[in-house]
N, C-alpha and C positions, 0 to 999 in steps of 0.2 A: 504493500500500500504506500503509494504518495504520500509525502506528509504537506499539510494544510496549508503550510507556509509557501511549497513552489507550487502552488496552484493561486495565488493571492492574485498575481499578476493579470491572470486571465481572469480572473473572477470581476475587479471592478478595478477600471486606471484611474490613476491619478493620484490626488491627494488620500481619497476615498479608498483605497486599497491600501494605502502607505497607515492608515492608521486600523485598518482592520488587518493587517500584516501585525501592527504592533498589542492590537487586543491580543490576538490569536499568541504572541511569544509569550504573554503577561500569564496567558492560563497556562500554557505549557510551563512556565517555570514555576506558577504555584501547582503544580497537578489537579488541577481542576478537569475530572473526566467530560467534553462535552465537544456534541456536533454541531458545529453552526451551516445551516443551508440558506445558499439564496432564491431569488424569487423564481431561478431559473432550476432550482433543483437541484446546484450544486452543493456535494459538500467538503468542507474543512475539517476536520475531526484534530482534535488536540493531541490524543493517543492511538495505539491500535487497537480492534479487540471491539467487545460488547460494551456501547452506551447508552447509558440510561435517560442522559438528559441531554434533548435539541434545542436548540436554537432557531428558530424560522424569522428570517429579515424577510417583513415586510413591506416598508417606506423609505427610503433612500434616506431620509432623515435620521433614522439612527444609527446613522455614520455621524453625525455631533455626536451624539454621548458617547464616544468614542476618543474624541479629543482628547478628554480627562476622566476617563470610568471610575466612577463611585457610588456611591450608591444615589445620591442622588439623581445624577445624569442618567442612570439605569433605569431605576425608578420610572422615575419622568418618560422614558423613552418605552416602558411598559405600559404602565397608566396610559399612553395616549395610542398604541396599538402597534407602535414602530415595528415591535415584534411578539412573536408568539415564543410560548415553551411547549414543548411537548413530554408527559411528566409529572412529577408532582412539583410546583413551584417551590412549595415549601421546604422539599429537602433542598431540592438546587441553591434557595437563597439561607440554608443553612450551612450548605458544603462552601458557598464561596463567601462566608460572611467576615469569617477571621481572617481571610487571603485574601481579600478584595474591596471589599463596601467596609469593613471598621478600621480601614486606615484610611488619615488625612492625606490625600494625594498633591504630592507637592507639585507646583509645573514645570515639565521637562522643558527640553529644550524644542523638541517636535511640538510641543504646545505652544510654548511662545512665537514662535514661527507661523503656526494654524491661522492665524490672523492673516497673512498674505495671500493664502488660497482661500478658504472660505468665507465665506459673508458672515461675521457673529451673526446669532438668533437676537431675536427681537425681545426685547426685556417686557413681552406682554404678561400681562397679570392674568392668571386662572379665575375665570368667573364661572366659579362652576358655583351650584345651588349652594346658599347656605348651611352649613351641615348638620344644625340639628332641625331644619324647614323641610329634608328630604322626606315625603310620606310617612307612616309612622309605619305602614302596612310593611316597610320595606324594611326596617329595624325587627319588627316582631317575626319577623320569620329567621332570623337566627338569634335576635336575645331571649325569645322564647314570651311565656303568657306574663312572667314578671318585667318584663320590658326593664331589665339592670342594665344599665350602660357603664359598667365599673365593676371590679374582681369580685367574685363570690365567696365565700368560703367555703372550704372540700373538707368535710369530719373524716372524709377515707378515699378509698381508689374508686367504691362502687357509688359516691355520691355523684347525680346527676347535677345537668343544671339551673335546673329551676330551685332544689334543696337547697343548693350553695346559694343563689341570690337568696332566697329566703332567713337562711342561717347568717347571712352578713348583715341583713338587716338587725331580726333578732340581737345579733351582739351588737348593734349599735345605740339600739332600744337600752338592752343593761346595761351597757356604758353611762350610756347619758343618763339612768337612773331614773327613766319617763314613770309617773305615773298619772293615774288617774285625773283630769283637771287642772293638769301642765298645760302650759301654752306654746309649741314649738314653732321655731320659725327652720326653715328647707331651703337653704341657697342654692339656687341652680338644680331644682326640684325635677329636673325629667320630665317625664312622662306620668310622673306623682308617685311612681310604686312606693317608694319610703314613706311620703307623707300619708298613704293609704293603709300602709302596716301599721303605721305608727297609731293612726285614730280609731282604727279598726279590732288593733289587739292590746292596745293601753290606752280608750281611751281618752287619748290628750283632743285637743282643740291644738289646727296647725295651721300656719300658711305658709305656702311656698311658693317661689318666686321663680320667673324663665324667663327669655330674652325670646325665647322661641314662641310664636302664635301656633305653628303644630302643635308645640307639645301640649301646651295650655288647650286645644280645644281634644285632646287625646287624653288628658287628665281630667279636663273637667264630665267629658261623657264616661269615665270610666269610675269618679265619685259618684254619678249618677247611679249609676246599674248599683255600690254598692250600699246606697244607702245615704251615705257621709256628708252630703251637701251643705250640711247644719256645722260640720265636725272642720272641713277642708276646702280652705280658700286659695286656689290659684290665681297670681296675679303675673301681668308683665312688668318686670319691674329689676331695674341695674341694681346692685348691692348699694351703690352712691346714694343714693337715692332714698333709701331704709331712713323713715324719719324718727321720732322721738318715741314709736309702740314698743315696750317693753317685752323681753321674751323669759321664760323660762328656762328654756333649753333652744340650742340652736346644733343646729349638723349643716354641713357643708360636704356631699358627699360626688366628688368628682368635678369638679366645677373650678375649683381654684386653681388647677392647670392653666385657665385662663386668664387668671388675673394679672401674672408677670411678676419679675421680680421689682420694680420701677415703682409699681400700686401696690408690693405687699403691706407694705405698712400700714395705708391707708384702708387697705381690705379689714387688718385686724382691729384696728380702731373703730371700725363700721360696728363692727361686729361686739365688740368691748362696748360700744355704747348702747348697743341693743338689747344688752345682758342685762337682767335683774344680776344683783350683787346672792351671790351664793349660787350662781348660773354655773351650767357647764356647756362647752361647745367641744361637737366633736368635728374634727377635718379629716375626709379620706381623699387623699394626696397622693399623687407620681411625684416621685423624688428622683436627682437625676446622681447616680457616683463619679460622675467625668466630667472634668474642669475641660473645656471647647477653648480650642484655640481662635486671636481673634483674627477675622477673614475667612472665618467658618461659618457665616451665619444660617446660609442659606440653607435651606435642607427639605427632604421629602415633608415631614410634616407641616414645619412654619409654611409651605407653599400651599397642599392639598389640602391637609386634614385642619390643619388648627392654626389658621394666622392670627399671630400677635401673642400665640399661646407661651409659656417659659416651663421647662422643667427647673428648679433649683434644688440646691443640696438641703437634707434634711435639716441642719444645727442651723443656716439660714430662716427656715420656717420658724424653729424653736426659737433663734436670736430676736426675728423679727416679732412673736407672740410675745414672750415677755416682754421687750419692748414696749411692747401697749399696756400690759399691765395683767396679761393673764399669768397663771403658772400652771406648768407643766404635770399635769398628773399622771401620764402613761401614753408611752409613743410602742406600736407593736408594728411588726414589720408584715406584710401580709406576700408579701414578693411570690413564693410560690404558689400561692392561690392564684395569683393572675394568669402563671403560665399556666395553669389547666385550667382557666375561663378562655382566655386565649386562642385556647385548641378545642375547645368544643365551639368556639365564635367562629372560627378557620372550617369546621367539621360541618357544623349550619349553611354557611355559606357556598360552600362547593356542593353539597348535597343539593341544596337549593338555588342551584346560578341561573335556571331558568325561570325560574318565577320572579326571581333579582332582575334580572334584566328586561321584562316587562314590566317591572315598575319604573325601573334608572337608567340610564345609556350603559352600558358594558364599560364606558372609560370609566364611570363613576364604581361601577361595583369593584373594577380593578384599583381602584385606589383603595379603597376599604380593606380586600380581599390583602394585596401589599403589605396594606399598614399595618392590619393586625398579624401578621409573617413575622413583620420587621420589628416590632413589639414583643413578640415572643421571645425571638431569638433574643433583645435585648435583657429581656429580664431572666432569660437564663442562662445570658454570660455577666449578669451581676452589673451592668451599663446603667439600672434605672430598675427602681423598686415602688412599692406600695406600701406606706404609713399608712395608719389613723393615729393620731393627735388625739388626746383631751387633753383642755384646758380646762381651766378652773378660774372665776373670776372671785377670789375670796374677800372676803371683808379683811379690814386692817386687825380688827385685836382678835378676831376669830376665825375660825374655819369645821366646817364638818368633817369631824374623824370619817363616819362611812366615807364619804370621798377617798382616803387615803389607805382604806384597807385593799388587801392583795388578795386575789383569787386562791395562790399558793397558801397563803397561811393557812396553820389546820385550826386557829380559830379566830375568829371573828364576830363582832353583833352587827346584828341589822339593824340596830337599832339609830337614828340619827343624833346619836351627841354629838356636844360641842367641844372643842377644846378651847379655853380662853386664858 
């Protein structure tokens, strides 16, 4: 067999070969197994032998992401249809993750050069639908009838996932120490599932707030069917904006991803001010372990999925919460919960890619389908993790012992004293 390399030439001239020449060395020297074919049916194979995973060039355009392959330019060159896989994506973009997409690609000297032959791309902006305005029909068909948009909890191997969203809620409920005639406020409330647990099985009186008019009329018909309309108020409404109504308890559960690190401060202070005093608030948080080098900004997320969004490091959130004036009662790490939410999100959506894509365009479900791939693998090379935060907004000469007892201890009262 030919190797891939002396067939480059007749494959595509010019500039447009000279860098698919140099894709094609890049895998060879990380042994990356794969076939890339072009439109004409040709192919370049990396190795000899039986492969598992092709490549199909379909649009002469992704010959750019080729310039500087990373994951981004990949990404981007997938999401819009450049090219196909043939395969499971998800091992392919796990086999070339460490060798290719999680290193900062410096630019060569064939890059700096690329400017004389090609035309840069147009620094157009992705106007694709807003991302929590996309139908809701198109979410519930792989986060399931709890409509979770944020990790579950897995009690074992054979919990499914609807249990795990269920059981994440639950522990958020005993966290927060909701009972009866609490008044909760829901930042960035979804599609309502929590604020619906929450009034439903403790109880409280909530409101919760969206940016999204989907979600809010998805929440509010679905308060409807359960009764709650008296218990659970959805509004539109920015966190800025939360004016002088006092809360009981407050959660914030997936949401603050978007706030940045720029507004954290101001988020917590929102939040600090909305507290009765002996308030607890709980935050379930992406936290990110990787200090980004600067002239790295751009990336598959901040473009597709989440502009303007910030992953920050966890002792940042905790710096920036005291700061305002909470304290820190119990930070748990949820990390490998998300990777098997992850994989049954990955498992939904491929199962179901044809029902997806008579609701979305096929570019839209490939971004989704990508991101949650490229999310996986992150958080199970330890890149970016899942907190939950409670804070505690305590009085100055007091504070409630219950608050500070530990699940571990073998004893404990339930009882609410004070310690003064």
């Amino acid at each position: 067999m030919k190797s891939g390399l002396a067939k480059v030439s007749k494959f595509i001239p010019g500039i447009e070969g000279i860098f698919l020449k140099k894709f094609i060395q890049i895998l060879k020297r990380e042994m990356i197994p794969i076939e890339i074919i072009d439109s004409n049916g040709k192919k370049y194979a990396t190795i000899s032998g039986d492969i598992q995973h092709k490549l199909l060039i379909k649009d002469p355009k992704f010959f750019n992401a080729l310039i500087s392959p990373d994951a981004f330019s990949l990404g981007e060159a997938y999401v819009k249809g450049y090219f196909d896989v043939s395969g499971s994506i998800r091992e392919l973009y796990e086999m070339v993750w460490e060798k290719l997409l999680n290193t900062d690609q410096s630019k060569s000297l064939l890059t700096r050069f690329s400017k004389y032959f090609i035309k840069p791309q147009e620094t157009e902006k992705q106007n694709i639908e807003y991302h929590y305005d996309i139908p809701s029909n198109f979410y519930k068909l792989f986060l399931g009838e709890t409509m979770g948009y944020t990790c579950g909890y897995y009690t074992d191997s054979n919990t499914d996932m609807s249990e795990a969203q269920n059981e994440k809620m639950e522990i958020i409920c005993r966290k927060l120490r909701l009972k009866k005639g609490d008044h909760l406020l829901d930042i960035g409330c979804g599609w309502g599932n929590f604020a619906i647990y929450a009034a439903k099985y403790y109880r409280v009186r909530v409101v919760g707030i969206t940016l999204s008019c989907e979600q809010k009329k998805y929440a509010d018909q679905w308060i409807l069917r359960e009764g709650l309309e008296q218990k659970v108020h959805i509004k539109i409404l920015n966190y800025r904006d939360l004016g002088k109504e006092k809360f009981d308890k407050i959660s914030c559960v997936g949401m603050s991803e978007h706030v940045g690190r720029i507004n954290m401060n101001l988020f917590y202070k929102k939040v600090y001010n909305c507290l009765q005093d002996d308030g607890l608030f709980l935050q379930h948080t992406i936290t990110t372990n990787i200090k980004r080098k600067n002239g790295y900004k751009n990336s598959f997320l901040d473009t597709f999925m989440f502009p303007g969004g910030e992953l920050m490091f966890q002792q940042e959130l905790i710096n920036s919460a005291t700061g305002s004036g909470f304290e820190l009662l119990n930070a748990e790490n949820f990390r490998v919960h998300y990777i098997k939410t992850l994989g049954d999100w990955i498992f939904q959506m491929e199962t179901n890619k044809d029902k997806l894509i008579k609701i979305v365009s096929e570019n839209i479900y490939r971004i989704y389908h990508v991101f949650f791939i490229g999310s996986l693998v992150s958080f199970r090379q330890k890149e970016i993790a899942l907190f939950q935060n409670l804070f505690y907004k305590s009085k100055y000469y007091e504070s409630t012992l219950n608050y500070f007892l530990t699940p571990f201890s073998k004893k404990g009262s339930k009882n609410e004293s004070k310690i003064t």
